[in-house]
N, C-alpha and C positions, 0 to 999 in steps of 0.2 A: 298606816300601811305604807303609805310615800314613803313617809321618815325611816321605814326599816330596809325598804328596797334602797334609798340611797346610802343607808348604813352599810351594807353590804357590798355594795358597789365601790363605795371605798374603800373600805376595808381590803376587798379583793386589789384594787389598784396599787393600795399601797403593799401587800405584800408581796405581788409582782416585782415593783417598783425592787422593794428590797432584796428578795431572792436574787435577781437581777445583778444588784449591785456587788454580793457578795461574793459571786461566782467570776463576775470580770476581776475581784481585786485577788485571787490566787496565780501567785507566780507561775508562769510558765514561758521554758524556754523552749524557741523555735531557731535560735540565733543566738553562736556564743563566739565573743571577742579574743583573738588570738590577737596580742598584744593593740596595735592601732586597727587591726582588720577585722573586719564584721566577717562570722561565717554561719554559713545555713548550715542547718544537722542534715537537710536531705540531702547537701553537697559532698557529706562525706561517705555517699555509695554504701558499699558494706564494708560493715566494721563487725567484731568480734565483739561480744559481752562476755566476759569473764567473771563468774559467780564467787562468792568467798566460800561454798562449797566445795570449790575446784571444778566444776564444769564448767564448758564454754556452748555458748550460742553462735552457732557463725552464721555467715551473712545474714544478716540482721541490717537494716534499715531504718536509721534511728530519724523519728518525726517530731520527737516532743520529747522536752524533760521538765515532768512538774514539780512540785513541793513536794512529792512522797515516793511518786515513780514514775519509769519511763517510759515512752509508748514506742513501739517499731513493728516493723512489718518482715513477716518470715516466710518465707513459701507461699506468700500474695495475702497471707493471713495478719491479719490486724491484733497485737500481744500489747501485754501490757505488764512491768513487775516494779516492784518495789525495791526503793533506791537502798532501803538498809541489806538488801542482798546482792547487786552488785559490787564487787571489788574492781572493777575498772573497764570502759572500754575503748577498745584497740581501732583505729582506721590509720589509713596511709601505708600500711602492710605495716603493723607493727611499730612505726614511727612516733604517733602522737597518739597519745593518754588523753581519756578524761574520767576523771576519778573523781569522790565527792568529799567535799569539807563534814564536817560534827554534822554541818546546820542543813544539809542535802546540797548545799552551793556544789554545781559543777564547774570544775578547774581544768584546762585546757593545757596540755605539757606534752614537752618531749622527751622527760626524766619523770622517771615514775617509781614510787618511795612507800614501800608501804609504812602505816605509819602504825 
């Protein structure tokens, strides 16, 4: 009976253990580099998401951009969508792009190319 309650016991540790691990190793960005300069997403106020739909979201509050999609905040409300339906978004009143590579890598620009 020892021997199965310690089997369990580990078992449970170790699967913690791993759940754990595989959750910290998914990308996500909170911080994206404009050439030498570090920049926070919440630094960039509201910004405009522009769908390949054709609609836009405005003031939008970008907090996170993960491996699939992006999280922001819209009328105090916490959203979340996925990065194959973005075509680009807009802060700096229009100025500066970020739009996403094949691989969801988000690119940080002032010219912006659909591709």
């Amino acid at each position: 009976m020892k021997s199965l309650n310690l089997f369990i016991c580990l078992f449970l540790i170790g699967f913690t253990a791993f759940s754990q691990k595989s959750e910290s190793t998914k990308v996500k960005y909170t911080t994206l580099m404009i050439g030498k300069n570090e920049l926070n997403l919440k630094d960039l106020g509201y910004t405009r998401i522009v769908l390949k739909d054709g609609s836009i979201k405005k003031n939008c509050v970008i907090t996170e951009i993960g491996e699939n999609g992006i999280v922001y905040i819209k009328d105090r409300v916490l959203h979340d969508m996925l990065i194959d339906k973005v075509k680009k978004i807009e802060f700096d009143e229009g100025e500066w792009f970020i739009y996403f590579e094949a691989d969801h890598r988000p690119v940080v620009s002032r010219d912006y190319h659909i591709q």
